[in-house]
C-alpha positions in Angstrom: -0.8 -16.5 6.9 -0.4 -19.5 8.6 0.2 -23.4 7.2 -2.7 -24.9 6.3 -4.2 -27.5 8.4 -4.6 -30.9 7.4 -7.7 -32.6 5.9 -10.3 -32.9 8.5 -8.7 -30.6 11.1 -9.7 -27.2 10.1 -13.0 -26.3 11.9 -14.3 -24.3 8.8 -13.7 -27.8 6.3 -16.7 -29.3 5.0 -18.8 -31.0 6.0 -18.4 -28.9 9.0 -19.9 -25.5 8.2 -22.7 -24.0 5.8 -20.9 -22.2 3.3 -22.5 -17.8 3.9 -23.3 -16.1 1.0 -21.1 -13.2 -0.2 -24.4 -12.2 -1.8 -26.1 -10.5 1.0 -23.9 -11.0 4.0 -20.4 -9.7 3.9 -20.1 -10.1 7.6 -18.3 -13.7 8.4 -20.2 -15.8 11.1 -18.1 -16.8 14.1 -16.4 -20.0 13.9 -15.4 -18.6 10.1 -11.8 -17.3 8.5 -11.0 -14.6 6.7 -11.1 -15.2 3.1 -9.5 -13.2 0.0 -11.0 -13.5 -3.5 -13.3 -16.5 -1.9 -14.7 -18.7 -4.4 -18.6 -20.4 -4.5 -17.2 -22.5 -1.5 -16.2 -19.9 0.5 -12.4 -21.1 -0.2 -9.5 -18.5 -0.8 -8.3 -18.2 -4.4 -4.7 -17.4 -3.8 -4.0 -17.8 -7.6 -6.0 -14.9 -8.6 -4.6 -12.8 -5.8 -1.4 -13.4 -6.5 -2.4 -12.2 -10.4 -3.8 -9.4 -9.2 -1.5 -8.2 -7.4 1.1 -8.6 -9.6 -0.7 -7.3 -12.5 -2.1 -4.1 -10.9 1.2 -3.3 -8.4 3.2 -2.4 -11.7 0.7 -0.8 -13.9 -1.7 1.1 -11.4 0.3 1.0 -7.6 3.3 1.8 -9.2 2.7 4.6 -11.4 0.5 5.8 -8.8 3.1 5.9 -6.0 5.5 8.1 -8.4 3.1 10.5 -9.0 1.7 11.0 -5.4 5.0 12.0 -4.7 5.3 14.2 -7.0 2.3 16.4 -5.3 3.4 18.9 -3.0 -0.6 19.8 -1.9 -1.9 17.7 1.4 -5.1 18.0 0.0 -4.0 16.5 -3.4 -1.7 14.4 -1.7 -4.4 12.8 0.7 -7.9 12.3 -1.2 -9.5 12.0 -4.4 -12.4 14.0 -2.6 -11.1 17.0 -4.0 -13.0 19.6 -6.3 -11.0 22.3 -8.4 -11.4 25.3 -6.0 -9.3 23.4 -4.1 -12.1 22.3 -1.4 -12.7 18.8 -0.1 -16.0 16.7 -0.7 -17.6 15.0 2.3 -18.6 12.1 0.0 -16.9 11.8 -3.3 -19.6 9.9 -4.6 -22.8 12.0 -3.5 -25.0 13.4 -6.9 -26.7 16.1 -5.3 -25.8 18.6 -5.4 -23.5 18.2 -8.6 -19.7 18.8 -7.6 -17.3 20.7 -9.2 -14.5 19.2 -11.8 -12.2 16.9 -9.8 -8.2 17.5 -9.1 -7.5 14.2 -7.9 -10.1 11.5 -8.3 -9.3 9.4 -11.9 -5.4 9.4 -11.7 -4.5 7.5 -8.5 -2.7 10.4 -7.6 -3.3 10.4 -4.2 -2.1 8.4 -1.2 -5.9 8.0 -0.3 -6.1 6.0 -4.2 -3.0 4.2 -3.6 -4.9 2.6 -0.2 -8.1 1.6 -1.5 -6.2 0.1 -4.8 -4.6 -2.1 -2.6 -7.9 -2.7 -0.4 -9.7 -3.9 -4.1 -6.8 -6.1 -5.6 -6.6 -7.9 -2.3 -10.2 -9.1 -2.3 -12.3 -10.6 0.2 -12.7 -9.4 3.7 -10.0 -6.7 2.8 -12.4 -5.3 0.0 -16.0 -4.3 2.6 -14.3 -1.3 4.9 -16.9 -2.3 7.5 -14.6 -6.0 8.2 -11.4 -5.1 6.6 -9.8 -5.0 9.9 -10.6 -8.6 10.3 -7.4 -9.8 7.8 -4.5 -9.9 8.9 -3.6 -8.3 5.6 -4.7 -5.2 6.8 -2.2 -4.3 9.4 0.6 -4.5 7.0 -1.4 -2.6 4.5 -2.0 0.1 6.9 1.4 0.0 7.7 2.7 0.1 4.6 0.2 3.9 4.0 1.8 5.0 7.1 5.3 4.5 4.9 4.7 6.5 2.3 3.1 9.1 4.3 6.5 9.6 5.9 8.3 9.3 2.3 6.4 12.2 1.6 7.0 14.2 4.4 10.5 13.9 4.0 10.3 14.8 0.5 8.0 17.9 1.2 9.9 18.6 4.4 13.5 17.9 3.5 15.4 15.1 6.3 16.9 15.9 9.9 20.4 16.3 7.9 19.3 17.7 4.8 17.7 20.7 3.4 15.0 21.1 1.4 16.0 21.1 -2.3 19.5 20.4 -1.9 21.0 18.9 -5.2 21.8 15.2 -4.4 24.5 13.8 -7.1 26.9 11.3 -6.2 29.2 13.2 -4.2 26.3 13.9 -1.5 26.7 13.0 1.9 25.0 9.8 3.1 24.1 11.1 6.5 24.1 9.9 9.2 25.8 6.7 7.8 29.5 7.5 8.8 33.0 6.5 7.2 35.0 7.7 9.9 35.1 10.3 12.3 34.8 13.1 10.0 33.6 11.4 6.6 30.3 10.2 5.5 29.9 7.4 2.8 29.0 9.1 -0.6 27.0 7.1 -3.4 30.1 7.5 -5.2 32.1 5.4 -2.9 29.4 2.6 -2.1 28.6 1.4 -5.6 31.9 -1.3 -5.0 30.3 -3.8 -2.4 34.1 -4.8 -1.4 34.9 -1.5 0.0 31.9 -2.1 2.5 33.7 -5.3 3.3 32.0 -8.2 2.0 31.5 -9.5 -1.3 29.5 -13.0 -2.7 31.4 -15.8 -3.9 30.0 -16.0 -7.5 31.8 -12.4 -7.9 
């Protein structure tokens, strides 16, 4: 998240450190960054990041996202740990005893999916829970759940101005953004960028 220092001047450049293996020893030894998809060098690999998450943010995250919000069940909504009588499992991945069939678990369909997709694709640090709070990555991932978890209330909930299941076409008030005194914008009226005022000079 910061620039990179020059040759020479990072503490953690060789020949300056012993490079710990990912093998056996997640844990980073003092003195060490935080790395993301780290390579036999213990060097970030920003390239396949990137690919990652570009790749798996519109064909997993995505799709994911829309149909999270489409649950209206906290317990569907929040964890894959979920068997079809509707009870939660206290480890999703325990054999014994066998559980029942799964609601939630294979279609990212649960803001609890959503986070650890993110926690995968990023690599690294952000990929062992025990250090994942180490990366700086992980505030604004956590951050980010926090967001949709008030999306969804406000679906499930309706907003301070509006109801639960109102119909919203484009003659719907845009509360609490005001025209006048007694008017609120409408989409309707917003879609023309000069009547907000401003426009850009290639239009």
């Amino acid at each position: 998240l910061s620039f990179p220092l020059g040759k020479g001047y990072n503490p953690t450049d060789k020949p300056n450190y012993t490079i710990p293996s990912l093998n056996y020893n997640p844990f980073t030894p003092a003195g060490y960054p935080t790395v993301r998809h780290p390579n036999a060098n213990y060097e970030d690999q920003y390239d396949l990041l990137n690919h990652n998450i570009s790749l798996y943010a519109s064909t997993v995250l995505r799709p994911g996202v829309y149909q999270m919000l489409q649950i209206n069940n906290y317990l569907q909504f929040s964890n894959h740990a979920l068997r079809s009588d509707g009870t939660e499992m206290e480890n999703a991945f325990q054999a014994h005893p066998p559980p029942l069939v799964f609601v939630g678990f294979g279609h990212f369909a649960s803001i609890e999916m959503c986070h650890n997709f993110f926690h995968a694709v990023a690599g690294g640090h952000m990929s062992v829970a025990d250090i994942a709070g180490f990366d700086p990555l992980f505030f604004f991932h956590h951050t980010a759940i926090d967001r949709l978890l008030a999306l969804w209330q406000a679906i499930i909930n309706g907003t301070y101005t509006e109801e639960l299941y109102t119909v919203v076409n484009d003659y719907t008030d845009l509360t609490p953004f005001r025209k006048s005194k007694t008017e609120f914008w409408k989409p309707s009226t917003v879609r023309d960028i000069e009547k907000l005022g401003y426009t850009y000079p290639e239009l």
